[in-house]
Each structure stands twice: as structure tokens, then as C-alpha cells.
N, C-alpha and C positions, 0 to 999 in steps of 0.2 A: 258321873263320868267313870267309864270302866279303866281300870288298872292296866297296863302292859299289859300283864301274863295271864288279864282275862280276855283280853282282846286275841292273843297268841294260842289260846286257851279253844277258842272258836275260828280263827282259820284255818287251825293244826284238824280240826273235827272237817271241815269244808277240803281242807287239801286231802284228807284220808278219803271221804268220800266221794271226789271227782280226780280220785288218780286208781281210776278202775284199774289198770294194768300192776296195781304198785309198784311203778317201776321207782319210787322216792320224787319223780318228777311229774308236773302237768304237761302233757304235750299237747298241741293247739287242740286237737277237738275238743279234749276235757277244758282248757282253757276257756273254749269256745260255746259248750255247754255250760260251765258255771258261771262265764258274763251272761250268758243269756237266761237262766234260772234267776241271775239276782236281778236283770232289769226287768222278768216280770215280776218279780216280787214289788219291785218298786213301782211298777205302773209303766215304765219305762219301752220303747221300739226297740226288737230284738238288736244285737250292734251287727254291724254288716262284712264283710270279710276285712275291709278295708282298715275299717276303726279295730278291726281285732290285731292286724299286723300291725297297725300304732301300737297299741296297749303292749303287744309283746315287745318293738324297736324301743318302745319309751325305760322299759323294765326289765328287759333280759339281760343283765350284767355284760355275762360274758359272750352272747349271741349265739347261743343253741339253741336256740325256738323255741326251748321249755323253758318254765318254771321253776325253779326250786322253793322250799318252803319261804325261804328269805324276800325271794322275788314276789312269791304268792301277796307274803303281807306289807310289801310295799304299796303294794295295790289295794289290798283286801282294808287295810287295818284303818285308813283317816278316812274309808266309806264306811264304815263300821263306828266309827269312833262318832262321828254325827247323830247317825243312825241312836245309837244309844246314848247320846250325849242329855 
């Protein structure tokens, strides 16, 4: 079972690399390219605009359509933590 701060360890690497502008935030394309690189990773149909505006209403705290790192690993971190489980 991986630790916290290896789990944090590996989204903080995924958020670096799909926050092409670094603005410190994911804004929906990079959002949108990183759920769709992980469900093919997983075998998985790319998510469709619809399930992406979920995924962001479900997780976006304070509702600015992005991401912050926190939000990333609300999402990132208990698909991850299976995954390596």
C-alpha cells in the first residue's frame, strides 16, 4: 500500500505535467487530456464532455473550473491508491 506522500509524490509529477501553461492550476483541456490519458491507460472509453463537467462540479471546491493541486488529488489519489494497492 503506498504512503500519503508517495501517492502526493506522483500526482504533484501528473499535475506538473498536464498543467502545460503552469499557471499552478489544471484548466479543463489539461483536465480533460489527463482523464483521457488515464482511461487509456486503463483500457477504459475516452470520458465525454459531459462526465468531464461532473468530475469537475463533483471536485472543484470553490467553482473555478480548475483544478488546484488539492482538487487534482481528490480525484487522482483513491484511483491511484487501488491501482498500486
Amino acid at each position: 500500500m503506498p504512503s500519503k506522500a508517495e501517492l502526493e509524490t506522483i500526482v504533484k509529477k501528473a499535475f506538473e505535467l498536464y498543467d502545460t501553461d503552469k499557471s499552478g492550476f489544471l484548466e479543463r483541456e489539461e483536465i480533460k487530456k489527463l482523464l483521457n490519458d488515464a482511461c487509456a491507460e486503463l483500457g477504459a472509453p475516452a470520458i465525454t464532455d459531459a462526465q468531464l463537467d461532473e468530475v469537475i462540479k463533483t471536485v472543484d471546491d470553490n467553482g473555478d473550473g480548475k483544478f488546484s493541486f488539492d482538487e487534482l488529488f481528490k480525484v487522482i489519489g483513491p484511483i491511484l491508491e487501488q491501482q498500486l494497492a
